[in-house]
Structures are given as C-alpha cells and as structure tokens.
N, CA, C and O atoms as a DFTB+ gen file, in Angstrom:
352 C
 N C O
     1  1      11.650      61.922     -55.695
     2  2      11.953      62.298     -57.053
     3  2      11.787      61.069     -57.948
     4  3      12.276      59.973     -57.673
     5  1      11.101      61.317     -58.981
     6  2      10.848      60.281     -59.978
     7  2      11.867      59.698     -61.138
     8  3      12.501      60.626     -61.640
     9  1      12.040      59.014     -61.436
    10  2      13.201      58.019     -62.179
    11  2      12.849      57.506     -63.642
    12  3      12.344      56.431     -63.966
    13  1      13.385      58.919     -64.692
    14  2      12.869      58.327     -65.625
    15  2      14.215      57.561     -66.615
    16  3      15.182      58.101     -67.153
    17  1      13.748      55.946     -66.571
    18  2      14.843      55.028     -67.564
    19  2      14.941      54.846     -68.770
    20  3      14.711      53.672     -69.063
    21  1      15.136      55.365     -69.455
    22  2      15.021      54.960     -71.449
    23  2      15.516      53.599     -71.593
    24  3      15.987      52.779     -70.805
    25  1      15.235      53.611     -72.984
    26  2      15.565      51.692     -72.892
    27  2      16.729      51.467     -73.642
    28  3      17.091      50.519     -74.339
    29  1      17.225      52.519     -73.355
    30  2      19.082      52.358     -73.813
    31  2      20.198      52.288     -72.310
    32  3      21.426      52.208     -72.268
    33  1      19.281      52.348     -71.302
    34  2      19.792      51.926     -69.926
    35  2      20.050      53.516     -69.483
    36  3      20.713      53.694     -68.461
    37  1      19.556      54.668     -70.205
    38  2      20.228      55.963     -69.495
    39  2      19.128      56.358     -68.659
    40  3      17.954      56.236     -69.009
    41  1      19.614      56.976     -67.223
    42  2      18.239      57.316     -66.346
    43  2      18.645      58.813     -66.327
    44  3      19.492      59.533     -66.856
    45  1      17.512      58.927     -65.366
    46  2      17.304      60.599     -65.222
    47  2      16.711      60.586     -64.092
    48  3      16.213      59.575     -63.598
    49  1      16.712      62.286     -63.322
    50  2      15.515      61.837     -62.048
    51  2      14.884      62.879     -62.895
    52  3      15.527      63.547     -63.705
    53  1      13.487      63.014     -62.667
    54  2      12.695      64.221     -63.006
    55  2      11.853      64.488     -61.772
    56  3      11.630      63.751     -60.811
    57  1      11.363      65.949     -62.082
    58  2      10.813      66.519     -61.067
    59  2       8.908      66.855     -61.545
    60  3       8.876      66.880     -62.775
    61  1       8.071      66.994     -61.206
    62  2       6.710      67.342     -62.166
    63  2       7.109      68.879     -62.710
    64  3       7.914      69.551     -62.066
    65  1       6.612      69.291     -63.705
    66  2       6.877      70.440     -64.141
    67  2       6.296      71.533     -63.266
    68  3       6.861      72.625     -63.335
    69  1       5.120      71.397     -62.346
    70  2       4.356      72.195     -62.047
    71  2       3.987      71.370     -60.460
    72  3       3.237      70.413     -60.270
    73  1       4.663      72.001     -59.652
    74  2       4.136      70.907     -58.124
    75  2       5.051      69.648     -57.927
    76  3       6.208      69.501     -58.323
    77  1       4.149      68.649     -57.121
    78  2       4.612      67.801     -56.769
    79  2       3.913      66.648     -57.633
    80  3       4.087      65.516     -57.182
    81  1       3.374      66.720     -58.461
    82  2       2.476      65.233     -58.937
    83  2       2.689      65.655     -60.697
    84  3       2.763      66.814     -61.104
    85  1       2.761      64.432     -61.559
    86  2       2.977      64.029     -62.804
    87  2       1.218      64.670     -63.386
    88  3       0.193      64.518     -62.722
    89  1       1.278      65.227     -64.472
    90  2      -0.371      65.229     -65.401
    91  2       0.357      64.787     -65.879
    92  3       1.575      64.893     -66.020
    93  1      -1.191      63.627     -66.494
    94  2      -1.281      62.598     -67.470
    95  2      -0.713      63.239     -68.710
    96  3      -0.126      62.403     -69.396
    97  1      -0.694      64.766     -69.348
    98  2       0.219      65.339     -70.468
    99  2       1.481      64.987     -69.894
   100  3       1.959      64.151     -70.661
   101  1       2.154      65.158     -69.085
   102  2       3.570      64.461     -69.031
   103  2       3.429      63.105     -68.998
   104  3       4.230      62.689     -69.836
   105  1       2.881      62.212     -68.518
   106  2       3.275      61.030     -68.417
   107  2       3.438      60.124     -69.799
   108  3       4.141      59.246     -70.299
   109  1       2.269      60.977     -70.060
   110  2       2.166      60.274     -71.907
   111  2       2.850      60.858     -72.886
   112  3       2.702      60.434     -74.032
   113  1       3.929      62.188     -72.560
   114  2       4.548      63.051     -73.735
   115  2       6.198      61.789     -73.294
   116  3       7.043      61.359     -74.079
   117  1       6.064      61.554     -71.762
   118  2       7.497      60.666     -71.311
   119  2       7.447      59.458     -72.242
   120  3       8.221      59.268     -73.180
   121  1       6.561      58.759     -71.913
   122  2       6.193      57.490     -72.699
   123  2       5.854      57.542     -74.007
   124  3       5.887      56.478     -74.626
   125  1       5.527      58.562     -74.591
   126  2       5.309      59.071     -75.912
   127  2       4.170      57.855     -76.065
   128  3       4.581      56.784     -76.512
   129  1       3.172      57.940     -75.816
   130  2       1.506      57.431     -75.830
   131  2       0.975      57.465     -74.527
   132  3       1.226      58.046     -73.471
   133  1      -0.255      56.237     -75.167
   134  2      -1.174      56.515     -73.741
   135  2      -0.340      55.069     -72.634
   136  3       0.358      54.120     -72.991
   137  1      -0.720      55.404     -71.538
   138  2      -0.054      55.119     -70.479
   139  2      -0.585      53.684     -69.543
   140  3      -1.722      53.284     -69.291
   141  1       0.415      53.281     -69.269
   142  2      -0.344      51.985     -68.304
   143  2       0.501      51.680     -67.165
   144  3       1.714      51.528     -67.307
   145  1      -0.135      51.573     -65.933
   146  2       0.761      51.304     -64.563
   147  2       0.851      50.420     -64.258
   148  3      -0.167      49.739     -64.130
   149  1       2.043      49.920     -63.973
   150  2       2.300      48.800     -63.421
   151  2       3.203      48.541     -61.974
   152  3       4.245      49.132     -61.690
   153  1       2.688      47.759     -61.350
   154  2       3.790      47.794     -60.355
   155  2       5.329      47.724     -60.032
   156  3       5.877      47.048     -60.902
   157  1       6.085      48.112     -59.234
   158  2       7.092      47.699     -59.135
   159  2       7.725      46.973     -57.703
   160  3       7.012      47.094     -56.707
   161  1       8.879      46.308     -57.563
   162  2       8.850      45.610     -56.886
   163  2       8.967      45.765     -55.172
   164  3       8.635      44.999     -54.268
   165  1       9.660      47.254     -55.169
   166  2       9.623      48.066     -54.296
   167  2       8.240      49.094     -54.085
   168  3       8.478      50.199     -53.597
   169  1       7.271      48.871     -54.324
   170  2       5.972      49.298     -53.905
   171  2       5.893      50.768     -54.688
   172  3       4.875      51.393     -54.389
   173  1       6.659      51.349     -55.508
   174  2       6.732      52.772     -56.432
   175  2       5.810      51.642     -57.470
   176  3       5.477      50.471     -57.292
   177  1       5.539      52.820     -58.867
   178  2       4.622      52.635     -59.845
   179  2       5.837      52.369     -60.980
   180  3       6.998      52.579     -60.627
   181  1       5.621      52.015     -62.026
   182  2       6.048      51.827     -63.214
   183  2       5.013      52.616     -64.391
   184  3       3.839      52.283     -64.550
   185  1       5.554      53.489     -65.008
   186  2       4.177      54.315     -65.965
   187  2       4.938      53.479     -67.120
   188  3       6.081      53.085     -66.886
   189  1       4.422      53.246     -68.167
   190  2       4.511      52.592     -69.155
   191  2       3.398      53.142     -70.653
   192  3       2.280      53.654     -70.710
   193  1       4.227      52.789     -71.506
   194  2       3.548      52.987     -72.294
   195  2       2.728      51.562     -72.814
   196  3       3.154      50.462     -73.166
   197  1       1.330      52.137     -72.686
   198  2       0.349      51.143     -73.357
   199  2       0.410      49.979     -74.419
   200  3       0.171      48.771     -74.447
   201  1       0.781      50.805     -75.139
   202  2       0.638      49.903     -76.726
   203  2       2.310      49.395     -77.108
   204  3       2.734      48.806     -78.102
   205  1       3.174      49.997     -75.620
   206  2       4.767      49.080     -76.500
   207  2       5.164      48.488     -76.897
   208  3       6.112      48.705     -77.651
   209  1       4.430      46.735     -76.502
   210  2       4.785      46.045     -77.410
   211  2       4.358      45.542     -78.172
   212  3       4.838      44.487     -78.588
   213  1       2.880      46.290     -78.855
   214  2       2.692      46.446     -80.320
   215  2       3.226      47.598     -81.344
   216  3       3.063      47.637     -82.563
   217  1       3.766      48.330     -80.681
   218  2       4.432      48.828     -81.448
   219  2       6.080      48.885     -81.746
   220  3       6.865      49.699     -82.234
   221  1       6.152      47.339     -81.078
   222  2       7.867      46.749     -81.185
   223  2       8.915      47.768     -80.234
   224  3      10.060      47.970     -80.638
   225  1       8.566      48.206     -79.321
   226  2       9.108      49.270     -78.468
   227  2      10.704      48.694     -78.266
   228  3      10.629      47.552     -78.719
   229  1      11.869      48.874     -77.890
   230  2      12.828      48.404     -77.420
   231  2      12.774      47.539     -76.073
   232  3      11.821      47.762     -75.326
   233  1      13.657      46.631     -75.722
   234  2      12.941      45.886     -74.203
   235  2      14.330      47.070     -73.041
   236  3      15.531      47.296     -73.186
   237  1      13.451      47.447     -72.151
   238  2      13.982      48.646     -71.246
   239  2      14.753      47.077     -70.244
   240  3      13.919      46.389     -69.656
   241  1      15.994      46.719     -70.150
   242  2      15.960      45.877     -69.133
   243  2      16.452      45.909     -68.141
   244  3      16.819      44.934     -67.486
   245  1      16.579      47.414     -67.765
   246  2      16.710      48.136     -66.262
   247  2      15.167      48.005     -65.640
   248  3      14.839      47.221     -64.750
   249  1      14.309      48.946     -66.312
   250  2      12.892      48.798     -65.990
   251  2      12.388      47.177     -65.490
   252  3      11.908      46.818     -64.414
   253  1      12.665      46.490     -66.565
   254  2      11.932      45.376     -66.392
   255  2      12.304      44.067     -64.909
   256  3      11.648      43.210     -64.317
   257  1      13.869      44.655     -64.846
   258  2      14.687      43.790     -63.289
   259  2      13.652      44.803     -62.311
   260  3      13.184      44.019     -61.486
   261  1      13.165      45.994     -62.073
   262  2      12.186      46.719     -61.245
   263  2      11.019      46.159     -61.089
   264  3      10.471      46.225     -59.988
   265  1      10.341      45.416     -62.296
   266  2       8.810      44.878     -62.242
   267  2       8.547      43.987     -61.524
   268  3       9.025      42.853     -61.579
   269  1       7.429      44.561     -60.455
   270  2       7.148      43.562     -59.641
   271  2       6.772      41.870     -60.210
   272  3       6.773      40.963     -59.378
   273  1       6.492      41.610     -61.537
   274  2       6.615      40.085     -61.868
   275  2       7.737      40.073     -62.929
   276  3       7.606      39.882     -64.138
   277  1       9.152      40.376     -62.056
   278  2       9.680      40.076     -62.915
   279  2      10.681      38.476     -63.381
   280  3      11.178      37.803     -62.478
   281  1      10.789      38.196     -64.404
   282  2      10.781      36.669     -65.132
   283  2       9.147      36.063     -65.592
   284  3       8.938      34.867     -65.797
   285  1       8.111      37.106     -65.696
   286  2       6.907      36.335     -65.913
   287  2       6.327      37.426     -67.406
   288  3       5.419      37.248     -68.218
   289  1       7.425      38.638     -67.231
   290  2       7.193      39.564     -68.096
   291  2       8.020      40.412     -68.841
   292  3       8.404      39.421     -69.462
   293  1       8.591      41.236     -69.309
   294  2       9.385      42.370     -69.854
   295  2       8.411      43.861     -69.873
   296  3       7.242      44.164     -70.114
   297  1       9.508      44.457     -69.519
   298  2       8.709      46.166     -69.931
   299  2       9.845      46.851     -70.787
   300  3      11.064      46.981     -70.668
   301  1       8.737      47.287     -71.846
   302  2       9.244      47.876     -73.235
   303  2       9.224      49.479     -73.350
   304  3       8.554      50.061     -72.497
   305  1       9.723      50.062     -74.078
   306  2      10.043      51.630     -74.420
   307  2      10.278      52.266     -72.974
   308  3       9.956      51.588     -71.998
   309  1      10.771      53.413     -72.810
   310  2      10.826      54.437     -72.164
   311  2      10.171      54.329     -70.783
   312  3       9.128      53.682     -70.882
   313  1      10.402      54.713     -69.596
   314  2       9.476      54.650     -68.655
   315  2       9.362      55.540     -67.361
   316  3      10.120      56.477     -67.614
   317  1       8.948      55.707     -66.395
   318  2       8.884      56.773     -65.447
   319  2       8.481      55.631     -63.929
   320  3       7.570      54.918     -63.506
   321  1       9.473      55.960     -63.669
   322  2       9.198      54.868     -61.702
   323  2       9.056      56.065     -60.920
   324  3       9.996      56.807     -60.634
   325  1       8.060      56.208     -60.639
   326  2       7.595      56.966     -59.267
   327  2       6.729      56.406     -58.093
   328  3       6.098      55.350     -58.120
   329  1       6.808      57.309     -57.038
   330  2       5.488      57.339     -55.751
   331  2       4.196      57.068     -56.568
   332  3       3.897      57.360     -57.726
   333  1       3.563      56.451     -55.636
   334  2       2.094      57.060     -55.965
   335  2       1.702      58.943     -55.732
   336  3       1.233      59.779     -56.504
   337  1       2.011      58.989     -54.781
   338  2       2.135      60.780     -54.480
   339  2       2.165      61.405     -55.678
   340  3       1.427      62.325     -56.030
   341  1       3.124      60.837     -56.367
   342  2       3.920      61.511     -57.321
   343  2       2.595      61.874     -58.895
   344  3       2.655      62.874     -59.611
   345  1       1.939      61.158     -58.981
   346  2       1.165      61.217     -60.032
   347  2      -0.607      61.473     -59.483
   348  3      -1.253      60.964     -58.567
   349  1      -0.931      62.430     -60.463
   350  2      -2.637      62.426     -60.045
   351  2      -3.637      61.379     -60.361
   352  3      -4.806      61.513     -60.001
C-alpha cells in the first residue's frame, strides 16, 4: 500500500483507484503537476512533483528524512512513496 505524505506532516495510505498500479492521472492529480521520481532510502519510489521548487512548494520534511540523498537535498509539496509494482 502506497503512502501518501502532505507537507503539513499528515499521511495517508492510498490504494490505486483501479487495480494494483498508480496512472500517471493520479500521480499528477496527487502531486497536483507533472511528476518526477526519485528514490528513496528504503528502495520504494518517491513521486514528486516536478516543478516544486519553482513553484515555492512547502518543504515536506517527513518525505525528505525518506530520500535516498538525504542532507544533500529537500523534497517539496505533497508526495506519494510507493513500490515500483505500484506504478505503471
């Protein structure tokens, strides 16, 4: 089950709406834009939104203690930690 964190520290688990795997329409309606993966430190994905921190996103700093480089980076706005499985 996938782990979605807002960047006010509140999580959620979510499930795909349809099956077992995320469409890119959810991943980017979660993140509210287009999307970018990043690793995490436990070998799951980090979905992210693309353009967050040009668009001054909040700093998520649950998400960002997850990022596999984390102290070399921050991850901003909203986010979704899943499997690879989990997404097409």
């Amino acid at each position: 089950m996938a782990q979605f964190i807002k960047s006010n520290g509140a999580e959620l688990e979510l499930l795909p709406e349809k099956g077992t795997q995320f469409t890119l329409k959810e991943l980017q309606d979660l993140v509210d834009g287009f999307i970018e993966i990043v690793p995490a430190k436990d070998g799951r994905l980090i979905i992210i939104n693309e353009e967050g921190k040009l668009k001054d996103l909040p700093l998520n700093q649950k998400a960002s203690l997850l990022y596999k480089f984390v102290g070399k980076d921050v991850i901003v706005g909203d986010v979704l930690v899943c499997d690879k499985s989990e997404i097409r």
